[in-house]
PLY file of the C-alpha trace (Angstrom):
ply
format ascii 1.0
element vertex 456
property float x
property float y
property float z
element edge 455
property int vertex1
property int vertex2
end_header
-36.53 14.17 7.81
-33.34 13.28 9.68
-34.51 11.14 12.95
-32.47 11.65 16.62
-31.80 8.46 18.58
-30.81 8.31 22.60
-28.68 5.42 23.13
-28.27 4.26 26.61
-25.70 1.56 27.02
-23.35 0.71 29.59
-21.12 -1.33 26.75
-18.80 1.77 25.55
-17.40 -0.11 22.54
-20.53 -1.88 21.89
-22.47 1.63 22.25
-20.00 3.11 19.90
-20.21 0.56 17.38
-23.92 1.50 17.29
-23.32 4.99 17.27
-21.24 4.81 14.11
-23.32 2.53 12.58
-26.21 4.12 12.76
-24.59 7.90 11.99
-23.81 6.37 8.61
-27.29 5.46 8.50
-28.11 9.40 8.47
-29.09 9.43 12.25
-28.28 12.13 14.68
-26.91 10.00 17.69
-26.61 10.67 21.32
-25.43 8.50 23.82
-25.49 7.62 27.33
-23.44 4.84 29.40
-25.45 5.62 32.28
-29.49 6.13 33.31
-28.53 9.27 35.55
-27.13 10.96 32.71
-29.56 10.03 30.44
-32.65 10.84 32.13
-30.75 14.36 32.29
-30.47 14.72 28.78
-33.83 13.53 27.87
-35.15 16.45 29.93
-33.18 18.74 28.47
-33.60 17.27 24.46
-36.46 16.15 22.20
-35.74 12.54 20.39
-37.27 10.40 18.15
-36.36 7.68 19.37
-34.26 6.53 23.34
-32.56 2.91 22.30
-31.44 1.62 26.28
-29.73 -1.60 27.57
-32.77 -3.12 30.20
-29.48 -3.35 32.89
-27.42 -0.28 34.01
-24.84 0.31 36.72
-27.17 3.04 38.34
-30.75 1.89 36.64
-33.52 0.17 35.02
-34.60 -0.01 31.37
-38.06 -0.46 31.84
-37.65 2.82 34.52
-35.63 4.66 32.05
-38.79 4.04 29.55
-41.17 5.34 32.20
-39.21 8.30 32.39
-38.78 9.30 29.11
-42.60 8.67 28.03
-43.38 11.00 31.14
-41.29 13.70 29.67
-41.52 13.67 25.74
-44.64 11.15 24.93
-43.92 10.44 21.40
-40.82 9.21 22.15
-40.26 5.76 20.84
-38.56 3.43 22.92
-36.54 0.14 22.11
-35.19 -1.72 24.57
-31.71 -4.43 24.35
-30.45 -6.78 26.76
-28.37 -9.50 27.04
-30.35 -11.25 29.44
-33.12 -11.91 27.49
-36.57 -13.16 28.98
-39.83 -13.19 27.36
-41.75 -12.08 31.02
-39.66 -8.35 30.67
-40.43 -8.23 27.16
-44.33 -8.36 27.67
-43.47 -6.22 30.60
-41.87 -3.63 28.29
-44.59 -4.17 25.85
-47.01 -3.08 28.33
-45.41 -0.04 29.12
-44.91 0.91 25.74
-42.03 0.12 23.91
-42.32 -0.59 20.22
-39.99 -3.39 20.63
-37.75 -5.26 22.59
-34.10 -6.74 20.94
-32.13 -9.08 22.64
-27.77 -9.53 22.34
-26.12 -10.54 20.55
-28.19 -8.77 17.57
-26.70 -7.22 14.31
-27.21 -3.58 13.71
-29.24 -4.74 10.43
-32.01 -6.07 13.11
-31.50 -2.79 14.48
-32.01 -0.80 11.77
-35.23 -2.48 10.40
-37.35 -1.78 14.46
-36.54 1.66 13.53
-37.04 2.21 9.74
-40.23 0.16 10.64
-41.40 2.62 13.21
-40.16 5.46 10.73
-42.46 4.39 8.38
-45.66 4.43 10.70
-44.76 7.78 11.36
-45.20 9.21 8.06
-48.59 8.01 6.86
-50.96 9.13 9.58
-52.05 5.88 11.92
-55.75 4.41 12.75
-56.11 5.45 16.31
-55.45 1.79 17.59
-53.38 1.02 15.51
-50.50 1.45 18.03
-52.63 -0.52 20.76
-53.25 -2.99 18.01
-49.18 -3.85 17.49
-48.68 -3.52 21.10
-51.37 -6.22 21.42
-50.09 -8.69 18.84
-45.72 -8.25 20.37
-47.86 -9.46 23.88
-49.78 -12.48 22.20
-47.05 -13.23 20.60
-44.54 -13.18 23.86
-47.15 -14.97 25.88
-48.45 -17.65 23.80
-45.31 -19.64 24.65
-45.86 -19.85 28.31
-48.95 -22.31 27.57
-46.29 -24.42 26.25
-44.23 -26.53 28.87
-40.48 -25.43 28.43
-40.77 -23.74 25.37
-38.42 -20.90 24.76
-38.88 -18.93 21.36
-35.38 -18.26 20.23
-34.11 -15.32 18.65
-31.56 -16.53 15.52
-32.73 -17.22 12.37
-32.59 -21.27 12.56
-35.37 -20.78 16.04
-37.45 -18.36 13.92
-37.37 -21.27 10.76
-38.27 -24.00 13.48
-40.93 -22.20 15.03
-42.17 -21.25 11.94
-42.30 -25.23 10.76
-44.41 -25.67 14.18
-46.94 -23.47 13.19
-47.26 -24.64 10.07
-47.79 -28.13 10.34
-49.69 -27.54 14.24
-53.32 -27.05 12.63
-53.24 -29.85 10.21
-54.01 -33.61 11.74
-50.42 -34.30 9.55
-48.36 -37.02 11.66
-45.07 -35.57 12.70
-41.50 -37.12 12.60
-38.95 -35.17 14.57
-35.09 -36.01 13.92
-32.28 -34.58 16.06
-29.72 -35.26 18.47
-30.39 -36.14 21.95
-31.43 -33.09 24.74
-32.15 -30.78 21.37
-36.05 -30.88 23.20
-37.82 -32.67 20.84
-40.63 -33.45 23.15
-40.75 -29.61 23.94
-41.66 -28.88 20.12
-43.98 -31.88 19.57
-46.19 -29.86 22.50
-45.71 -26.51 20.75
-47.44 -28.57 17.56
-49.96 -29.19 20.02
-50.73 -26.08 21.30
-50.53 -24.68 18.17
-53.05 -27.29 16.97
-56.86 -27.86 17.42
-56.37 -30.44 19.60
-54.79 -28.15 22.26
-57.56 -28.38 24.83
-57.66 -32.19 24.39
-54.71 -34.61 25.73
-51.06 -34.50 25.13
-49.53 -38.21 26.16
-45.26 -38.56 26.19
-44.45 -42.10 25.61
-40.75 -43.09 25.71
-40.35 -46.39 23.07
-37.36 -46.97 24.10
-37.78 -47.96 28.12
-40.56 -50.16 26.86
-40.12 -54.23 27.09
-41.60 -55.67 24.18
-43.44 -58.27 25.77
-45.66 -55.52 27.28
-45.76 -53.09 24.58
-49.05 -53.88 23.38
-50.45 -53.25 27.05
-49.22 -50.59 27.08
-50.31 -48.77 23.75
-53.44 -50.40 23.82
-54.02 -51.61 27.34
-55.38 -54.41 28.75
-58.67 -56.23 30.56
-58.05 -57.74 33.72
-57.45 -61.40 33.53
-55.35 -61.11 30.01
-52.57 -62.43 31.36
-50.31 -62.86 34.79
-50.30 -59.66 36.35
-53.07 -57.86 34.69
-55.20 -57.21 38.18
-57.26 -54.43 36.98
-58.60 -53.29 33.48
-55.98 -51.03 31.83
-56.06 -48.02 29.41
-53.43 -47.74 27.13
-51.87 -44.76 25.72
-53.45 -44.47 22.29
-57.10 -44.24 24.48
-55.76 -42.11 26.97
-54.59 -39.63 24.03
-58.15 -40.13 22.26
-58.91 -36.77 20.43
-55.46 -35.22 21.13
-51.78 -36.20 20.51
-49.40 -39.15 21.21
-45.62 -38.25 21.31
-43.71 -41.53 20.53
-39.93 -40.66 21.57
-37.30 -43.04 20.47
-39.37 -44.33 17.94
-36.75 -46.57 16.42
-36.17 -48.87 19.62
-39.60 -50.51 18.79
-39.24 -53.81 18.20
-39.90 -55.21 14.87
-43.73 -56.66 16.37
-44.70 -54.04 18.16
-43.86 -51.50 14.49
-46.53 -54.10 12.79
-48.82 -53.63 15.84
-48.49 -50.27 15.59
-48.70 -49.31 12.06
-52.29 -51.36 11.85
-53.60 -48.94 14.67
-52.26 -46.30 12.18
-54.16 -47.47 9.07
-57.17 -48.50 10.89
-58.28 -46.40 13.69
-59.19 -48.50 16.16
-57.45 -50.59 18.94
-58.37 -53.57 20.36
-57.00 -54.05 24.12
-55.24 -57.23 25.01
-57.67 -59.74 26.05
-60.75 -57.83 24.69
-62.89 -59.05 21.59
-64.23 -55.29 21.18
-62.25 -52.84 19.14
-62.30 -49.40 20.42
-62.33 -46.18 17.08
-59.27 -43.88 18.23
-58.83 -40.20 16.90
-54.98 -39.97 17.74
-52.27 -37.18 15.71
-49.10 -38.94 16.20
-46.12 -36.94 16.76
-42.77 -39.45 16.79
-38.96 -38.40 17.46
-35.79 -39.96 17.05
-32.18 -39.62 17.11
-31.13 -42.15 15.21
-31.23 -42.05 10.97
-34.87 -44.48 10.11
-33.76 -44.17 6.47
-30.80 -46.22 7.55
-33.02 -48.25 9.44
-34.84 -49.17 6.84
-32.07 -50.21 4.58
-31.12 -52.93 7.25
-34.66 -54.10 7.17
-34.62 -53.22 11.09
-37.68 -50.50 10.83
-40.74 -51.06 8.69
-40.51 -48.77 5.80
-44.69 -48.45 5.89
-44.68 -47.38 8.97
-41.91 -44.72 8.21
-44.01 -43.23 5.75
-46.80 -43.02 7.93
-45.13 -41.23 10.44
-43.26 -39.28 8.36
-46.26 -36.65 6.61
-44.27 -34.33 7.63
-40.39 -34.36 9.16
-38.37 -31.60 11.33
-35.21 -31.30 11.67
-34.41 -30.22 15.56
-31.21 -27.99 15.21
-28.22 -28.64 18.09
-27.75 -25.77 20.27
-24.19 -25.43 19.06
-26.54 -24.02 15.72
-28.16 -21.88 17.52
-25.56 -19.62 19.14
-27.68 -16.38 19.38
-30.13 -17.80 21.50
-27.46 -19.39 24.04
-27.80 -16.76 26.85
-31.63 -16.73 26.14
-31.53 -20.19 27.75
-29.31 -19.75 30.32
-31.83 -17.14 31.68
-34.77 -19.25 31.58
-32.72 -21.99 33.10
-31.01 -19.47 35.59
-34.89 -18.42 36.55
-35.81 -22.41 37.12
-32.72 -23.38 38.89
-33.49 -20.63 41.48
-36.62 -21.78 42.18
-36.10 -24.86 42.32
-33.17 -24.60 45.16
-34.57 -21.10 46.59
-31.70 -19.20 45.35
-30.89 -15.91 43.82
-28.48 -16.27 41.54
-29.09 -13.52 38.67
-25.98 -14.40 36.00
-22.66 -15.13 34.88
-19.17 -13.70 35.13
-17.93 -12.50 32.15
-15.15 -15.49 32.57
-18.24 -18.16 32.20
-19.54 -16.32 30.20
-17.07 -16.88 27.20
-16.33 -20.24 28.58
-20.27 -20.98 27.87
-19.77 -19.34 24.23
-16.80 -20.99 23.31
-18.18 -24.75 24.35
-19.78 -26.82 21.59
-22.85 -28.64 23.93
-22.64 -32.23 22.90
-25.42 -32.55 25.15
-27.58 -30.04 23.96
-30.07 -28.29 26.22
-30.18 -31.11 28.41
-26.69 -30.74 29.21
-26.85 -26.84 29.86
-29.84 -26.70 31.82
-28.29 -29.70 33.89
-24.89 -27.13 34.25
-26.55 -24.62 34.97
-28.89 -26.39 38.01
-25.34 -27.66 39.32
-23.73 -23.89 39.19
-26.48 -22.36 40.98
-25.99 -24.59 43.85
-22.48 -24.28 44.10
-22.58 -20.90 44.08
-22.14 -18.60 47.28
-22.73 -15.12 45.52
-24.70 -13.26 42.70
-22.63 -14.65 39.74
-21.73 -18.37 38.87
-17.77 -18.12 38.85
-15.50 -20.04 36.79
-14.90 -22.60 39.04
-18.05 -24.22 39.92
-18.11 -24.87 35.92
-16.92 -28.20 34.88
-13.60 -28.26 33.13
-14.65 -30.41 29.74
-16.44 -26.60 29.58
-14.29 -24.35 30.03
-11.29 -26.14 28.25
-12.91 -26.83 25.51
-11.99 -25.63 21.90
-13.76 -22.82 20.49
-17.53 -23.82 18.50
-16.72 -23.80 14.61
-19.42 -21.31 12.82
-22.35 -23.13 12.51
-23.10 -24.29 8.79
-26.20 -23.29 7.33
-29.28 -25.22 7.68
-31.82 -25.25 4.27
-35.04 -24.04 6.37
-37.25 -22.62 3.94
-40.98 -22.48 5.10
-41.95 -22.12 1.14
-40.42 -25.88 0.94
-41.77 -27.48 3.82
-44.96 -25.59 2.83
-45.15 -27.57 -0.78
-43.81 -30.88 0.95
-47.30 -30.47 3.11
-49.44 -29.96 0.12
-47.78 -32.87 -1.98
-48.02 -35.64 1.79
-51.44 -33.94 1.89
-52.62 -34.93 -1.59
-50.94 -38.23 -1.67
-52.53 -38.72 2.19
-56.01 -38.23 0.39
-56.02 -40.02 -3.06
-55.03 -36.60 -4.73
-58.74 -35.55 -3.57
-58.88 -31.66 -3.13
-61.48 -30.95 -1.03
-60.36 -33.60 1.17
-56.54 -32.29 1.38
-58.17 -28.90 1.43
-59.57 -29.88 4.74
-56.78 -31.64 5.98
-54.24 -28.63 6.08
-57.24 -26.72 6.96
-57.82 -23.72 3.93
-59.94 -23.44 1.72
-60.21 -25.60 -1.54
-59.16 -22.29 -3.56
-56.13 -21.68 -1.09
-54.83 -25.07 -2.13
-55.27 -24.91 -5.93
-53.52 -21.25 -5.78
-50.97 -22.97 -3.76
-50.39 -25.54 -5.99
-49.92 -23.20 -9.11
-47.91 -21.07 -7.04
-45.38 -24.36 -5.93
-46.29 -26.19 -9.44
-47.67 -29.09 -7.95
-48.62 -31.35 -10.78
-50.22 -34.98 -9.14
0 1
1 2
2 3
3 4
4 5
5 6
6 7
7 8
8 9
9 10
10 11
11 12
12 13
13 14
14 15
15 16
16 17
17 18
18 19
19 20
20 21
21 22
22 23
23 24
24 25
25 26
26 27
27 28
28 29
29 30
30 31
31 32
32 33
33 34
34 35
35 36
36 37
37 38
38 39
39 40
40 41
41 42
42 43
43 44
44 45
45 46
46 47
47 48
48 49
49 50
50 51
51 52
52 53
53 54
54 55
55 56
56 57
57 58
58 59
59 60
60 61
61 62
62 63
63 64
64 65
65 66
66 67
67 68
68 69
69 70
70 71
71 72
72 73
73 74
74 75
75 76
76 77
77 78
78 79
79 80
80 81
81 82
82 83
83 84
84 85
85 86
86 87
87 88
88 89
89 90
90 91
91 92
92 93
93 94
94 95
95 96
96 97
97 98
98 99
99 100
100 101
101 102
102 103
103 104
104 105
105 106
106 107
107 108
108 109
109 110
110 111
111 112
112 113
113 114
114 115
115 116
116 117
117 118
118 119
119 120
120 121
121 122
122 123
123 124
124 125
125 126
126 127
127 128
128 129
129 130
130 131
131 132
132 133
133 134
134 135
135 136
136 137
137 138
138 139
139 140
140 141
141 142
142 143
143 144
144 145
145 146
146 147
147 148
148 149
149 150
150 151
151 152
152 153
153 154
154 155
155 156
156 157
157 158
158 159
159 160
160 161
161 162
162 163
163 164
164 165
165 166
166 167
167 168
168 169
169 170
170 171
171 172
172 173
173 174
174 175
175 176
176 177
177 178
178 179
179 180
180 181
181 182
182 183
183 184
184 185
185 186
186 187
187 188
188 189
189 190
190 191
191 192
192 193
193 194
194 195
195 196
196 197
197 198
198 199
199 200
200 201
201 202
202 203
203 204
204 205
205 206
206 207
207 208
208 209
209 210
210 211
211 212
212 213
213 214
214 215
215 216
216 217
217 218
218 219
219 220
220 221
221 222
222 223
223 224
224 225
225 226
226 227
227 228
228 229
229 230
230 231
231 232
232 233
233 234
234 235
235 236
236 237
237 238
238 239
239 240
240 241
241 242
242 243
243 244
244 245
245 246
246 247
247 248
248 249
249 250
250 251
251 252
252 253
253 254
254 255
255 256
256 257
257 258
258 259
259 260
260 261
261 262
262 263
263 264
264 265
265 266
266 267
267 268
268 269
269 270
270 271
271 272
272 273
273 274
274 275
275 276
276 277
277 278
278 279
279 280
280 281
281 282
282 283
283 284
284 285
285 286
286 287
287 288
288 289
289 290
290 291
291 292
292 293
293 294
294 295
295 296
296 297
297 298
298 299
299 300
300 301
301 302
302 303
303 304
304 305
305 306
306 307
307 308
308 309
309 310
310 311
311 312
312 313
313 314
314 315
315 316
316 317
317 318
318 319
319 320
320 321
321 322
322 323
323 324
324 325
325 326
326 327
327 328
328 329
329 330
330 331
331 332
332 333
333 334
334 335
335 336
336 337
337 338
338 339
339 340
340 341
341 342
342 343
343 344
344 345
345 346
346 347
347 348
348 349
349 350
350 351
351 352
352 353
353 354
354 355
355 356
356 357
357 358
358 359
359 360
360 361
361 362
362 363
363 364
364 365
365 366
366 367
367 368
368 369
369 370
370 371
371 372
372 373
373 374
374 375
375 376
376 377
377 378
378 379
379 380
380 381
381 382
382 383
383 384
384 385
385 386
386 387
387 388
388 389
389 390
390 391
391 392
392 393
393 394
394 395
395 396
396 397
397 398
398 399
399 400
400 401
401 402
402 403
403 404
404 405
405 406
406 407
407 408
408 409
409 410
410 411
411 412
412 413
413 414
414 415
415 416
416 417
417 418
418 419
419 420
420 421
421 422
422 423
423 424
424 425
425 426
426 427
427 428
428 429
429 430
430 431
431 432
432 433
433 434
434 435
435 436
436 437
437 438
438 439
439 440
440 441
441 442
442 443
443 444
444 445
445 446
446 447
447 448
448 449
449 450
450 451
451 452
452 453
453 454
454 455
């Protein structure tokens, strides 16, 4: 059966890229640059499938969808934008698209929505079994917004990452994040905590590295009043306030050299013992620690414990740069966009194409930090709907173009064994006991461990 496809895009070259591509592909193709037209044609022809942009010169893509359901409703609808944001995808969801696709996307992508939603159409379907996918695309879109900041990306490196969260998130594994600065490593220790079963319990941020180290140990463990000058009031410290949930150490390496020894013995013991108190309190903390600097290297110069590396690292994550993560570039500029508006009561809605590329072609030293910290300063320079070129900074937009990216070695089938292997050494190579620590069942783990040839 040969399947017809609407296009609806306001891109001519980009629409006739698709067009070809997907002619090749044995498709009849139609297309449309603009929603007046298009709502014309679907009237007047049956599709398969109506492939729109969500923003047209003359229209909506969400309206366009309404449309065409109204008038042919097995039509199945995709929709593409280059302003990607996960509130019009569940939005879209919800009014029945089979998917949404955000730019810049390679046909391939393409290709697979609709040889996926091919497929379902020649077996015959449970009767929810549409409801039933359209339910999982708006779990799946939502679940981030319980997350502070977080942002699921669309390239393959975002995908990898988020896939490493959810991984590791329900075991009680300690986490050690690596990356540069502004790549959000805070923002993915909470996604391991949401993802975890220690979401509904307490998530406590603790910055190392604006710590003095004469009060560190107040600080992690607190104090009774009377301990020393200054200590007016009983005090509790972070690893009690985080009791039964998860302490994010950031800038875990600027601990001094004490306060890693004080530390790791709260590790390996449980329990705390606040300064100037004889009673030690139990503790059920997941720690979650992040750095920017190499600890390996650390530990060769004898400046960071190498016991205490180990213990943090059961499991490590590498935070990729944004300049790695090119395809989801304009999905953060949106989100950003949305926050900056609020925040100075603005309506700003994008870029000109001029920024645009200038934003592409910039490497991001910075990171996130850096673009979300551009983009607050753009929207308040700027008088009308787009952020012109010259409210950008100029390092930006004279900057050389990004090199391609190189190619990171995410593979959840590694990371996977790496858990097993920290899980069995973590528990004396005792099954049940790792069993329960990456939480499956004690069969999981032994056909796991055949499957990875685990040998311990």
């Amino acid at each position: 059966m040969v399947y017809s496809i609407h296009i609806v895009e306001d891109d001519v070259a980009f629409g006739k890229m698709l067009t070809a591509f997907l002619e090749r592909k044995g498709y009849e193709v139609s297309i449309s640059t603009q929603g007046e037209a298009a709502r014309a044609t679907l009237a007047n022809q049956t599709f398969d499938f109506l492939i729109t942009d969500l923003r047209l010169p003359d229209d909506s893509g969400l309206d366009l969808l309404v449309y065409a359901q109204a008038q042919q409703p097995d039509i199945k609808v995709i929709l593409m934008t280059g302003y990607a944001e996960v509130g019009t995808a569940v939005k879209a969801i919800k009014k029945g698209a089979i998917d949404y696709i955000s730019k810049p996307f390679r046909p391939e992508e393409l290709l697979m929505i609709i040889d996926e939603a091919s497929t379902d159409n020649s077996t015959p379907p449970k009767a929810t079994s549409k409801r039933k996918r359209q339910t999982d695309k708006i779990q799946d879109l939502e679940q981030p917004h319980q997350m502070a900041d977080f942002v699921v990306g669309v390239s393959e490196v975002s995908k990898k990452l988020n896939e490493y969260l959810k991984l590791v998130g329900p075991t009680n594994m300690n986490v050690l994040m690596m990356g540069e600065s502004g790549t959000g490593k805070e923002v993915a220790a909470q996604a391991i905590h949401a993802y975890s079963n220690r979401s509904k319990e307490a998530f406590v941020a603790v910055d190392c590295g604006v710590i003095p180290t004469e009060i560190a140990a107040s600080e992690f463990f607190g104090h009774v009043k009377g301990s020393f000058t200054g200590a007016v009031n009983d005090k509790i410290g972070h690893f009690e306030a985080a009791d039964g949930g998860t302490l994010f150490l950031d800038e875990i390496g600027n601990l001094s050299y004490e306060n890693q020894v004080q530390l790791l013995r709260a590790l390996q013991e449980r329990k705390i013992k606040p300064v100037g108190s004889n009673t030690e309190i139990k503790v059920d903390v997941r720690i979650i620690a992040a750095t920017n600097e190499n600890l390996r290297t650390a530990v060769a110069e004898g400046k960071f414990r190498e016991d205490l590396y180990h213990r943090l690292n059961e499991f490590a994550i590498q935070i990729p740069p944004l300049r790695e993560r090119k395809d989801d570039l304009f999905l953060f500029i949106e989100y950003f966009l949305e926050q900056a508006n609020q925040s100075l009561n603005k309506e700003v809605v994008g870029l000109t194409k001029e920024v645009s590329e200038a934003f592409k072609n910039y490497a991001w030293p910075g990171n996130f930090r850096e673009l979300k910290n551009i983009i607050k300063r753009s929207v308040l320079l700027t008088q009308s709907n787009l952020i012109p070129l010259e409210v950008i900074p100029k390092e930006v937009i004279y900057s050389e173009p990004v090199a391609e990216a190189p190619t990171n070695d995410f593979s959840k089938e590694s990371n996977e064994r790496r858990l097993i292997i920290n899980a069995l050494r973590e528990t004396g190579n005792n099954k049940t006991k790792a069993a329960k620590l990456l939480n499956i069942t004690r069969k999981t783990l032994y056909n796991k461990m055949e499957q990875y040839q685990i040998d311990l």
